[in-house]
C-alpha positions in Angstrom: -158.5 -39.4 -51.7 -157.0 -40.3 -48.1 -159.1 -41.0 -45.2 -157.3 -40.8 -42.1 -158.6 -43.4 -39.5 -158.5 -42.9 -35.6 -155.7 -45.0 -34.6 -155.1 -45.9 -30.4 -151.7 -45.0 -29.1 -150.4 -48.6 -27.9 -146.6 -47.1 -26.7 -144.3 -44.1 -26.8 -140.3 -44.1 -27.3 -137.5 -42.1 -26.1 -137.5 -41.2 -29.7 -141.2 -39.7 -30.2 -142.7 -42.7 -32.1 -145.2 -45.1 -31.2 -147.0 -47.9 -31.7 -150.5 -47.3 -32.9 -153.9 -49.7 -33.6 -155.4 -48.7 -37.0 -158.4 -51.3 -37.1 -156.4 -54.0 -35.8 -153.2 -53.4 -37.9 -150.4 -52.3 -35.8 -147.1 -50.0 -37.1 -145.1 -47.0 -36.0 -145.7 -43.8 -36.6 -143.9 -40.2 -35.7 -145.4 -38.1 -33.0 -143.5 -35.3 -34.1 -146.0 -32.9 -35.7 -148.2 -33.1 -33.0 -147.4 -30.5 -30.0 -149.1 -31.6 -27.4 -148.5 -34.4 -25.4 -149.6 -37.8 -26.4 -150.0 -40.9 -24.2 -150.6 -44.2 -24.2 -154.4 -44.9 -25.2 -154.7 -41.8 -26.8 -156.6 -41.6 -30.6 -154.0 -40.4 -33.0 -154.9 -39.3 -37.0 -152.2 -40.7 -39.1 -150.9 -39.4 -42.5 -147.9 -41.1 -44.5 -146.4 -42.5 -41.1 -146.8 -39.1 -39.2 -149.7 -38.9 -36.6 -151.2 -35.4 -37.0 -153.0 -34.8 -34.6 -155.0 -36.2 -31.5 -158.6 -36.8 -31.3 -160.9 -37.5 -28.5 -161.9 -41.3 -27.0 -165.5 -40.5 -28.0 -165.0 -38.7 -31.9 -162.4 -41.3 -32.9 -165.1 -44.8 -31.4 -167.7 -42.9 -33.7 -165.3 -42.7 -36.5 -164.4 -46.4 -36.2 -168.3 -47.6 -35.9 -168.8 -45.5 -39.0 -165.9 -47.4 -40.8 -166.9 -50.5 -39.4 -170.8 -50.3 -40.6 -168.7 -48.8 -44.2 -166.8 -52.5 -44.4 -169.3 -54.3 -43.5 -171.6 -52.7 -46.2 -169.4 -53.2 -48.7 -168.1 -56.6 -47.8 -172.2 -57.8 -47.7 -172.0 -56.2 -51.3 -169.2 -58.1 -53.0 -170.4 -61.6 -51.3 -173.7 -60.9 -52.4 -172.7 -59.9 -56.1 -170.3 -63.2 -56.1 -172.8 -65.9 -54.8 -176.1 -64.7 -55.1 
């Protein structure tokens, strides 16, 4: 299974690859499957180093929240089934 996670657009080349933010972690990726144009703060979805395609601000901060509640779940979980 692959879950593709909204990533923020930090810079764009010459070359069509940029920087991205996927929860913190920060690598390249290719920005050359995507047609439209895509700037700087934009929300990319990422799949093996390719960004796919562009989501909006508001669909990719709900995505993240949902991860974010997701971890922390699961992280509450494993401390809980190791300590208590």
């Amino acid at each position: 299974m692959c879950l593709s996670i909204p990533s923020k657009v930090l810079s764009v080349d010459e070359n069509n690859f940029a920087q991205v933010d996927t929860l913190g972690i920060k690598r390249g990726v290719s920005l050359d499957l995507i047609p439209e144009q895509v700037n700087v703060g934009d929300f990319v979805l990422i799949h093996v180093g390719f960004a796919m395609q562009k989501i909006d601000e508001a669909a990719a901060k709900e995505s993240l929240e949902l991860y974010k509640q997701i971890a922390d779940e699961i992280g509450s979980e494993e401390i809980e089934s190791r300590f208590l």
